[in-house]
MMTF fields as JSON, N, C-alpha, C and O atoms, coordinates in Angstrom:
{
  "mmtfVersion": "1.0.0",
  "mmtfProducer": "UNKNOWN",
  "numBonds": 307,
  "numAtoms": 308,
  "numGroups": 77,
  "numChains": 1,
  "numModels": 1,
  "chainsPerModel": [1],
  "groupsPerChain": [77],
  "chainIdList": ["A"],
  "bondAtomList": [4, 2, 8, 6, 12, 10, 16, 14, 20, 18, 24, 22, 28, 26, 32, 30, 36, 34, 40, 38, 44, 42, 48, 46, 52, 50, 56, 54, 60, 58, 64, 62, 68, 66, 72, 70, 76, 74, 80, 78, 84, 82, 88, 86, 92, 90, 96, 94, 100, 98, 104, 102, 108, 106, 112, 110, 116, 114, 120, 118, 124, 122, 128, 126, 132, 130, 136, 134, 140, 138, 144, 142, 148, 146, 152, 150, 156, 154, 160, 158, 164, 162, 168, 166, 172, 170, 176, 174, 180, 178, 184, 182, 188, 186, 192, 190, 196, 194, 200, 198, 204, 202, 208, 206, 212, 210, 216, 214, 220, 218, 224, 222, 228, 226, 232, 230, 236, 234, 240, 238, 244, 242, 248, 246, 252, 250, 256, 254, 260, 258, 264, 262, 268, 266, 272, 270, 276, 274, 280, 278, 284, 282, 288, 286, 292, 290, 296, 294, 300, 298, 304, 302],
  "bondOrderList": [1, 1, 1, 1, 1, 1, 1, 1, 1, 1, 1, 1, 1, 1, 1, 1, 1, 1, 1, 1, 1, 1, 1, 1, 1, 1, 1, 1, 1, 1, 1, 1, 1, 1, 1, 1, 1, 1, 1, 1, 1, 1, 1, 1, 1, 1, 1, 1, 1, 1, 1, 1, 1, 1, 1, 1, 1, 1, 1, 1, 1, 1, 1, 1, 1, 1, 1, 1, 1, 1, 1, 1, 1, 1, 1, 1],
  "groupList": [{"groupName": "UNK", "atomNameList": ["N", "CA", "C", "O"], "elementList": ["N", "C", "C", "O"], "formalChargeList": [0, 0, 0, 0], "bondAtomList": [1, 0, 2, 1, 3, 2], "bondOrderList": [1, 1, 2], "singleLetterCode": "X", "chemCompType": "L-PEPTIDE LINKING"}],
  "groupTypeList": [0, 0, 0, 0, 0, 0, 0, 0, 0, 0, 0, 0, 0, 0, 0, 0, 0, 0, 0, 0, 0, 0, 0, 0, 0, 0, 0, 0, 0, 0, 0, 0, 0, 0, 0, 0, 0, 0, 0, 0, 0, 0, 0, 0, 0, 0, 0, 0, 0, 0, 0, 0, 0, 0, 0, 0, 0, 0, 0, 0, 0, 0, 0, 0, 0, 0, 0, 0, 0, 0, 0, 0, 0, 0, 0, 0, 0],
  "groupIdList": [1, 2, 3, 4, 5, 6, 7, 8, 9, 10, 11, 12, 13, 14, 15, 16, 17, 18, 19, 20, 21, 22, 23, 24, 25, 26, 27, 28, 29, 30, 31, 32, 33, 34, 35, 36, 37, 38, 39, 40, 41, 42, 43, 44, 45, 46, 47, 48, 49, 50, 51, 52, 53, 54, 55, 56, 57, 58, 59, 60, 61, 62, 63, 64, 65, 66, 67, 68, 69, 70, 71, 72, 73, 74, 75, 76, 77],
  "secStructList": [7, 6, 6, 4, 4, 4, 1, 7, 7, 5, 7, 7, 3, 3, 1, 1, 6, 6, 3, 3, 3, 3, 3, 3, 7, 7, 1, 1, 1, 7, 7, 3, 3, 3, 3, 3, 3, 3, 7, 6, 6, 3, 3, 7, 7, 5, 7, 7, 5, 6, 6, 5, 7, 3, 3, 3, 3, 3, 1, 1, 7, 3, 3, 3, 3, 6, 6, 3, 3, 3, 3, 7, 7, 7, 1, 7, 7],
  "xCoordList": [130.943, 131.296, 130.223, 129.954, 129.618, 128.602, 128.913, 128.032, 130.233, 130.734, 130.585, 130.351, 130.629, 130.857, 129.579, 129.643, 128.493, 127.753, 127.384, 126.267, 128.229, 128.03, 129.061, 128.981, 130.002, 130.23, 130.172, 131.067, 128.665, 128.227, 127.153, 126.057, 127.692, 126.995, 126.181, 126.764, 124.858, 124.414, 123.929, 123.542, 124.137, 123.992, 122.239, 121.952, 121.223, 120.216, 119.662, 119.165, 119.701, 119.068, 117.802, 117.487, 116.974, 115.728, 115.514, 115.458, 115.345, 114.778, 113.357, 112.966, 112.327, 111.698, 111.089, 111.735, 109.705, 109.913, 108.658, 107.726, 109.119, 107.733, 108.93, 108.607, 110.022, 110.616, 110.589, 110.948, 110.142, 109.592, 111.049, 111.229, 111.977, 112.785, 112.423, 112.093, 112.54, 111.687, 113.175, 113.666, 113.492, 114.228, 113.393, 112.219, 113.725, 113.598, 114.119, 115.269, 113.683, 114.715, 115.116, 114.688, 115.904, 116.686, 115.871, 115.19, 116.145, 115.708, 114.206, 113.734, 114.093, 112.915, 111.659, 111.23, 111.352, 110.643, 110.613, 110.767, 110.464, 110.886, 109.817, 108.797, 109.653, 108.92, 109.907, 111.123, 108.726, 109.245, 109.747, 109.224, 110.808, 111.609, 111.902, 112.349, 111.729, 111.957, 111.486, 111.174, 111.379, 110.739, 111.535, 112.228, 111.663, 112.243, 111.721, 111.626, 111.385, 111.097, 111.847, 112.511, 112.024, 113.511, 112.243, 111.145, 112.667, 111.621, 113.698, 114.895, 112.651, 113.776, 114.925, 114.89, 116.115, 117.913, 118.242, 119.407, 117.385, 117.796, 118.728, 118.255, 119.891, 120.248, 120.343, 120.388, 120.379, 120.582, 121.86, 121.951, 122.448, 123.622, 122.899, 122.442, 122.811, 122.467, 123.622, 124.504, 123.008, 123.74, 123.002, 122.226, 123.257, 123.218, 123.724, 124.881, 123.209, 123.313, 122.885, 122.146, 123.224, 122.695, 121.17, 120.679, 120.342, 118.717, 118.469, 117.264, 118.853, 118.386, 119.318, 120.543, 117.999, 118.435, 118.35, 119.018, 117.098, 117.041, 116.947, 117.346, 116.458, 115.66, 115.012, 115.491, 113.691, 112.987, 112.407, 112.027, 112.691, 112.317, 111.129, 110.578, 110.626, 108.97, 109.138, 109.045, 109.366, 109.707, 111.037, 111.93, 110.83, 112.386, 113.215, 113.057, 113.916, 115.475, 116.781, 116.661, 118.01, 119.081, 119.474, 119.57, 119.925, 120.867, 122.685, 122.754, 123.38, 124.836, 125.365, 125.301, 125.791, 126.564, 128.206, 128.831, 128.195, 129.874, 129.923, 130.949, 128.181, 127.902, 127.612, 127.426, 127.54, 127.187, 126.011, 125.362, 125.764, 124.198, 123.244, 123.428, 122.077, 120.579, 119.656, 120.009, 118.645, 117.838, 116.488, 116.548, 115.495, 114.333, 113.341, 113.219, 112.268, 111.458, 110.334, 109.89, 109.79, 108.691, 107.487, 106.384, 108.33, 106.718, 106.569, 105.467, 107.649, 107.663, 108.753, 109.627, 109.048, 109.658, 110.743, 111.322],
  "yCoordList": [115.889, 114.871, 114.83, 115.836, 113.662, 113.019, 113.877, 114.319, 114.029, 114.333, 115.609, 115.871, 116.808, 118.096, 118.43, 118.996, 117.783, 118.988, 118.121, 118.132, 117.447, 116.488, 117.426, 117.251, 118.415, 119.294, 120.119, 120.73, 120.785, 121.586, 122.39, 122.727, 122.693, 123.181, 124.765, 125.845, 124.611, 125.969, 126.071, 125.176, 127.41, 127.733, 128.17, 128.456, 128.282, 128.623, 128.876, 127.992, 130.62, 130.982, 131.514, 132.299, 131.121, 131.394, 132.625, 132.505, 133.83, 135.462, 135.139, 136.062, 134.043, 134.654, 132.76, 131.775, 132.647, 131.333, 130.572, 131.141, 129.253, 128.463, 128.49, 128.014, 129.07, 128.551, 127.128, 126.139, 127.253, 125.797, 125.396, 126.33, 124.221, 124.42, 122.715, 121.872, 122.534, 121.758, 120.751, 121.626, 119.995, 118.846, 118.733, 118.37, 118.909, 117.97, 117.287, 117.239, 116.391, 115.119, 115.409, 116.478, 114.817, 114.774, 113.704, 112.788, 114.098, 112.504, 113.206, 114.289, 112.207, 111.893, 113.176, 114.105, 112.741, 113.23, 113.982, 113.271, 115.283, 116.333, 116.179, 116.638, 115.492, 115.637, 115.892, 115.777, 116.335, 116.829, 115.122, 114.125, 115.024, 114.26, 114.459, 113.48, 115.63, 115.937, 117.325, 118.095, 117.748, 118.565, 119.386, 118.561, 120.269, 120.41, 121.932, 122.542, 122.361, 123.874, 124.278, 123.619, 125.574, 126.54, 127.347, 127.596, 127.681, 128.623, 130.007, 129.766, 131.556, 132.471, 132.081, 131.638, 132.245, 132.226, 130.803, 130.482, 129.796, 128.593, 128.461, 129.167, 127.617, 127.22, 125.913, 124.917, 126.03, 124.258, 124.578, 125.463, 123.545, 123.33, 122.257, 121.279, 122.582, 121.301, 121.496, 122.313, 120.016, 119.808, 118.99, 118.039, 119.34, 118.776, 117.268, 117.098, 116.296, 115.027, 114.326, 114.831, 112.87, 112.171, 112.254, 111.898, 112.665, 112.604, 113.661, 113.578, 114.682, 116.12, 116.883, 116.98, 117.525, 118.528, 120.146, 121.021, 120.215, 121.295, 121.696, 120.843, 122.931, 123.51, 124.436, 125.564, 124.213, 125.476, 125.546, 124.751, 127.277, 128.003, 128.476, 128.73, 128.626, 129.306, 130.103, 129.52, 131.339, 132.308, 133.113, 132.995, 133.811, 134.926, 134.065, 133.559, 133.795, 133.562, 134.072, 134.625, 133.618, 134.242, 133.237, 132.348, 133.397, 131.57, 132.126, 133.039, 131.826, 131.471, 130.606, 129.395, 130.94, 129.534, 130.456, 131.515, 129.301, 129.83, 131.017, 131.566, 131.619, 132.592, 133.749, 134.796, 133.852, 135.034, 134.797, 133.752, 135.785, 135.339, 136.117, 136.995, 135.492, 135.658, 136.075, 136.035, 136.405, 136.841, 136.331, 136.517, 135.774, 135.868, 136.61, 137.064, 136.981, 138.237, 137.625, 136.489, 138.922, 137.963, 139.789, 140.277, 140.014, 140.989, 142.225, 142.766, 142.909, 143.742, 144.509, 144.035, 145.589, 146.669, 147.21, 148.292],
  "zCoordList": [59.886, 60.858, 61.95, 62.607, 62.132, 63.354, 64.705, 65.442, 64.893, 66.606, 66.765, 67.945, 65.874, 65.667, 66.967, 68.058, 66.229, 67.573, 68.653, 69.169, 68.958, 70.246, 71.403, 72.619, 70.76, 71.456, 71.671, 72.255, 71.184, 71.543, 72.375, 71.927, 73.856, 74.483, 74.781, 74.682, 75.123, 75.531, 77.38, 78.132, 77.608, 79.154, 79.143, 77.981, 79.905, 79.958, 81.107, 81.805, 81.548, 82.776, 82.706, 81.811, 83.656, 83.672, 84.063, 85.287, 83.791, 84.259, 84.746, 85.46, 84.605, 85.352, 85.879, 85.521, 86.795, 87.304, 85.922, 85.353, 85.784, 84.902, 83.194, 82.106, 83.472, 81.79, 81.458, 82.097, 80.451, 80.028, 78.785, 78.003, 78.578, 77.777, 77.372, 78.207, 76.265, 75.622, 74.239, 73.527, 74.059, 73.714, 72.234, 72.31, 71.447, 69.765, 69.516, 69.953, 68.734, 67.91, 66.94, 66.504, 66.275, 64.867, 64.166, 64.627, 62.863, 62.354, 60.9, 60.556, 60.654, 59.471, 59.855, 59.171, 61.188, 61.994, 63.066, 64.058, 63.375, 64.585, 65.312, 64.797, 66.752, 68.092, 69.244, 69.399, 70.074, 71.335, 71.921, 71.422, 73.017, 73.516, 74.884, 75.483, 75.578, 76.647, 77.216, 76.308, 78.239, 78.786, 79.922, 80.516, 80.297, 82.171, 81.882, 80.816, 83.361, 84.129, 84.676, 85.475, 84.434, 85.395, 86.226, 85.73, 87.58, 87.988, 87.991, 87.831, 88.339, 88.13, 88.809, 89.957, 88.048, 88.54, 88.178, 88.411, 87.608, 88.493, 86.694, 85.802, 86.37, 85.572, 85.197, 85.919, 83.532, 83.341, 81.684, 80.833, 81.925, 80.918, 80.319, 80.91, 78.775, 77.621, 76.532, 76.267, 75.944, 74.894, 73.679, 73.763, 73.088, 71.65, 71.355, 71.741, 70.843, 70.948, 70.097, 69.252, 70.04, 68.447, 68.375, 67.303, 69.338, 69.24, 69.809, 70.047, 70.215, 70.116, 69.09, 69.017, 68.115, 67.215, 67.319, 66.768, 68.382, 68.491, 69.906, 70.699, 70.461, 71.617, 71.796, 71.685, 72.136, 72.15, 74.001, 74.861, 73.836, 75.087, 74.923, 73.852, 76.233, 76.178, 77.629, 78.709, 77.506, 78.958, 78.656, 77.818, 79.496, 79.704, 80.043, 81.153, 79.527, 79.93, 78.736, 77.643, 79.482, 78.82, 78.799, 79.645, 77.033, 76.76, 76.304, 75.482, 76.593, 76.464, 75.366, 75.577, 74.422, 73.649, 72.808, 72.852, 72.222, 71.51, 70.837, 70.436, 70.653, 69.489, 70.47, 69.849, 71.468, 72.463, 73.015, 72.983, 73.515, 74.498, 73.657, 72.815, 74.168, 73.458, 74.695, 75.873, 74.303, 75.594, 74.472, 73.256, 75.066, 74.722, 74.929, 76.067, 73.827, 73.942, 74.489, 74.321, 75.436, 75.61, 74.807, 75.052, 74.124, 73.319, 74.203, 74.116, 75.221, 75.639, 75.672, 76.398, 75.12, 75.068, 76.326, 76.22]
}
């Protein structure tokens, strides 16, 4: 069903400042669609939608969703 992940949201806090969180499309073709910067603490609530399929992070932050939280690596121990 089309609606399923129209309700689905993720939480995304920035650990440190310059997180870059980045919007994909759905479709034939996967490009970037959108862009926004967290500097550290700051949060943003997304969602999933008929033209975003995906999201990709670039920086420390901690993401939230129905599946538990995630932390991104940044290659340090």
């Amino acid at each position: 069903m089309a609606g399923e992940w129209a309700s689905e949201y993720i939480v995304i806090k920035a650990l440190e400042n310059g997180v870059t969180i980045m919007g994909l499309t759905r479709g034939r073709d996967t490009k970037f669609h959108h862009t926004e910067k967290l500097d550290k603490g700051e949060v943003m609530v997304a969602q999933f939608t008929e033209h975003t399929a995906a999201i990709k992070l670039r920086g420390r932050a901690e993401i939230h969703t129905k599946h538990g939280i995630v932390f991104t690596d940044n290659g340090q121990s």
